[in-house]
PLY file of the C-alpha trace (Angstrom):
ply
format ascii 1.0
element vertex 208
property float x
property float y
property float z
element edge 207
property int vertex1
property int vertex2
end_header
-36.78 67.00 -5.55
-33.76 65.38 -3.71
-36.04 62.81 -2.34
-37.50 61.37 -4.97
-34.41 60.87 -6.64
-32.75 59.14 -3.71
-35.48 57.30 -3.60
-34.53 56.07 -7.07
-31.13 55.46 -6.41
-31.99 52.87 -3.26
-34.12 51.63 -6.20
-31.66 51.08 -8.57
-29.16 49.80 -5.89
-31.84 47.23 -4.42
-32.02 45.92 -8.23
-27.73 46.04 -8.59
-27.83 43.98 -5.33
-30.67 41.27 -5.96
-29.48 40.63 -9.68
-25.92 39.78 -7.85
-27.60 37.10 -5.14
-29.45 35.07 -8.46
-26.07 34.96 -9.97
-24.32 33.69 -6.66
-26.24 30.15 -6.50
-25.68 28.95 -10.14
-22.08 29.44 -9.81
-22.25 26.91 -6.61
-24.23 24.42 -8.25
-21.93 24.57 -11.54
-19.34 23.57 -9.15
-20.81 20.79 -7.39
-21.35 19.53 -10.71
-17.89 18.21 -11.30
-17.58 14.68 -10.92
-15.11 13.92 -7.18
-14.95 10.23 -8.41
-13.13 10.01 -11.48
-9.83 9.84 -10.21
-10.16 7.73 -7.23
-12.07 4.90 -9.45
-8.38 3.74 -11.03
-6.69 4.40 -8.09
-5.34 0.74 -6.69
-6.39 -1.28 -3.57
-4.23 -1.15 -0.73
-3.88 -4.37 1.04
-5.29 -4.53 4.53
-3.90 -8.01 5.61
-0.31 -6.21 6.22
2.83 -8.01 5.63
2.30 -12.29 6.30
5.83 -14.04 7.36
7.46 -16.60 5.26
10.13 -19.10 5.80
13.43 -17.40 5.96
11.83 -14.11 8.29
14.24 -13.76 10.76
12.28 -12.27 13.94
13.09 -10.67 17.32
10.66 -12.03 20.09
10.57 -10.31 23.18
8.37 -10.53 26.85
8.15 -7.40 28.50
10.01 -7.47 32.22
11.21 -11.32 30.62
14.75 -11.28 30.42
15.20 -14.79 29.80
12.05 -14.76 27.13
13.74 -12.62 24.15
15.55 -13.61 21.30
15.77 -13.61 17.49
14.27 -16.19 15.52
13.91 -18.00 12.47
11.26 -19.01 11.07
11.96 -22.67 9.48
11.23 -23.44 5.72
8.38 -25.88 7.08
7.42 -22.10 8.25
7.11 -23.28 12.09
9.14 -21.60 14.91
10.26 -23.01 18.51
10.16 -20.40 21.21
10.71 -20.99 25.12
6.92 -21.43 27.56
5.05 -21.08 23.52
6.58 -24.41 22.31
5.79 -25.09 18.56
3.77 -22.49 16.98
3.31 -21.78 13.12
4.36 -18.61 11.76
4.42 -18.69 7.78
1.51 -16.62 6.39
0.19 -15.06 9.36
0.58 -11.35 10.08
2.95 -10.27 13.04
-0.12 -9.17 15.17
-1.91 -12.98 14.83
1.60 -14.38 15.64
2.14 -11.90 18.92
-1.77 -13.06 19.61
-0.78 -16.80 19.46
2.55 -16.35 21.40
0.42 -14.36 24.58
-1.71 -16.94 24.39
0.50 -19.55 25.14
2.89 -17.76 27.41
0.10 -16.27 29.35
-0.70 -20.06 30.25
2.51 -19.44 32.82
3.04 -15.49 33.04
-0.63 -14.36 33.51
0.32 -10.67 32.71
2.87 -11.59 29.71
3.29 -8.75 27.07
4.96 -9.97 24.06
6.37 -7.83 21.76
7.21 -9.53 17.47
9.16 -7.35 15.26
10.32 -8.34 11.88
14.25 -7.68 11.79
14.99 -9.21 8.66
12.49 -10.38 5.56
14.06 -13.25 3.95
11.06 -14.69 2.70
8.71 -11.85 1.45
10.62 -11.20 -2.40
10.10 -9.32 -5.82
12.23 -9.24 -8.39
12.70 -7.19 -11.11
14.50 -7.89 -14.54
15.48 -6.55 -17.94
16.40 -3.29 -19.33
16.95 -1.54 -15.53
19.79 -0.06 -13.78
19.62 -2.28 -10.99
18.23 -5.82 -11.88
17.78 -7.78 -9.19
15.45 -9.46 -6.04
13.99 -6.89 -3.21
12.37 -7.97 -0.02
8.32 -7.18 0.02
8.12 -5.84 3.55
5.19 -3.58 3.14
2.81 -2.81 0.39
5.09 -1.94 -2.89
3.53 -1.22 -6.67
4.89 -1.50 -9.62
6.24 2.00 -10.00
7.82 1.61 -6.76
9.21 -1.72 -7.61
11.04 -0.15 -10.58
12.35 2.85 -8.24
14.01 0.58 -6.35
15.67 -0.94 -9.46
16.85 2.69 -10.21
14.55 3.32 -13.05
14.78 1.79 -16.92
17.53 2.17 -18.99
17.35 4.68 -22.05
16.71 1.53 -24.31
13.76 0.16 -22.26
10.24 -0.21 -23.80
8.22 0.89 -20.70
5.23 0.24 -22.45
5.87 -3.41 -23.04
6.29 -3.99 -19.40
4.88 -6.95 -17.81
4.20 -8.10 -14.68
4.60 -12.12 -14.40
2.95 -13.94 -11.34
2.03 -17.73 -10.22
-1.68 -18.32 -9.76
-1.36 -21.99 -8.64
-0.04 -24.26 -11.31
-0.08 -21.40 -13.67
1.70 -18.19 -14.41
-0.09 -15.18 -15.75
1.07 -12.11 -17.25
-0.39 -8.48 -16.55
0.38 -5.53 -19.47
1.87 -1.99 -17.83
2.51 0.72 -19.74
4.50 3.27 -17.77
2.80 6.04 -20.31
-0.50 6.03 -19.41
0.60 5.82 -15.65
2.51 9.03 -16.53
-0.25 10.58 -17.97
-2.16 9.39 -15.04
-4.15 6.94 -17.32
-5.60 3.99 -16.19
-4.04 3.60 -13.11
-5.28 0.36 -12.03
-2.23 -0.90 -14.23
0.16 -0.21 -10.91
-0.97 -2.90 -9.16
0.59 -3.94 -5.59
2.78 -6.65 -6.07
2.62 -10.50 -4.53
5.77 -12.62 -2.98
7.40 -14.21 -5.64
6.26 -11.77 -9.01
8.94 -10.51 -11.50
8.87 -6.97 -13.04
9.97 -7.74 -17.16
11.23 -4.66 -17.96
12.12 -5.72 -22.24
0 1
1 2
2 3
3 4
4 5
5 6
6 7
7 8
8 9
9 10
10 11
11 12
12 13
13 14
14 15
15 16
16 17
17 18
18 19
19 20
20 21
21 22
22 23
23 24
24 25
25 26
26 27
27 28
28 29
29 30
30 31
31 32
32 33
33 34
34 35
35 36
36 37
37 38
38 39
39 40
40 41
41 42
42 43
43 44
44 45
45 46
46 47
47 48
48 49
49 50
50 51
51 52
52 53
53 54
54 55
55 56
56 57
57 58
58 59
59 60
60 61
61 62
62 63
63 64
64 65
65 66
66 67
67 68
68 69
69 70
70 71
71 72
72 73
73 74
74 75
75 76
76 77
77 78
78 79
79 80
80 81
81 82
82 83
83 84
84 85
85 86
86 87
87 88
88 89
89 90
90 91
91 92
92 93
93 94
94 95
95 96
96 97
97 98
98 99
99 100
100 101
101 102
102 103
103 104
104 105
105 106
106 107
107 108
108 109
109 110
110 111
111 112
112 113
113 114
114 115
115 116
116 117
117 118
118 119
119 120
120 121
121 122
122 123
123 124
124 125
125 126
126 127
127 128
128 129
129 130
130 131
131 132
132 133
133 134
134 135
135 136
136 137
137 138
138 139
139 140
140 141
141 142
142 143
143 144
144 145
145 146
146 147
147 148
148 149
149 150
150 151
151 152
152 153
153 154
154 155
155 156
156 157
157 158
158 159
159 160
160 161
161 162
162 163
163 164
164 165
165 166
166 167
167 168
168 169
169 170
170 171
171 172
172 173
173 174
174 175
175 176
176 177
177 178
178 179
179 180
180 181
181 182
182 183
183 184
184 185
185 186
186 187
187 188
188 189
189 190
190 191
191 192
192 193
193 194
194 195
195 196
196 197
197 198
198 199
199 200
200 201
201 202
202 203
203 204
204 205
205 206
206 207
């Protein structure tokens, strides 16, 4: 009689064990489900030009094994710089690497192996400025990519009278100037995101 009823057991454990597998799958595919997207689609672009000079960059220049060839330098409001073997070269809106491309190029002409090394020491030219109801009002230099929220960090933040939803975001498009809404809720409720937008040389944060 024992057999038979172990038998029965394996039986009853065999249907225990397959009822448990046709569960597994359904809960995988109810989590696949879930949309990955959603979030990322108001998420905003990051820039992939990188950082282009302006008049008023001040710039260290520097040939590798070149004592003579280093040097800070200006770049000139007509945006052109002067710099020894390169001669004339202009700067304004090109990236550091195009400008270190374009100074090899020319030095190279005399100093086959020539590295040349551009660093930005000082952005004069690159600004944002933020004004209204902040702690710190005032223009900030746009070295790398910088949002709005980050723009109004470095302000240190609104002031307890503030209307952070009537923010605005003024920039020059040519001959005109256009204005672009932020509400600071919805970015804290992390709604519609695409409102923090990377800022442009030369736009002004309204804070009212």
């Amino acid at each position: 009689m024992v057999f038979p009823r172990l038998i029965a057991c394996l039986a009853i454990l065999l249907v225990l064990c397959g009822w448990s597998f046709a569960e597994e799958p359904a809960a995988v595919t109810t989590t696949a489900a879930v949309p990955a997207t959603a979030a990322v689609s108001e998420s905003p672009a990051v820039s992939p030009d990188g950082y282009k000079l302006r008049p008023g960059d001040m710039l260290q220049i520097s040939v590798w094994k070149e004592t003579d060839l280093q040097g800070e330098v200006l770049i000139r409001p007509d945006g052109g710089i002067s710099f020894a073997l390169a001669g004339e070269l202009e700067a304004a809106g090109r990236t550091v690497a195009e400008l270190t491309s374009m100074l090899e190029g020319k030095i190279r002409k005399f100093i086959p192996d020539a590295v040349v090394t551009v660093t930005v020491k000082a952005a004069g030219g690159n600004r944002i400025y933020v004004i209204g109801k902040v702690t710190r009002p005032g223009d900030f230099p746009l070295i790398g990519p910088i949002d709005v929220l980050q723009a109004l960090t470095l302000a240190g933040g609104s002031t307890p009278f503030a209307n952070t939803n009537g923010i605005r975001i003024l920039r020059r498009d040519g001959t005109r100037e256009i204005a672009i809404p932020f509400r600071y809720s919805d970015i804290e409720h992390g709604r519609r995101l695409y409102q923090n937008i990377l800022l442009k040389n030369g736009d002004t944060v309204v804070v009212p």
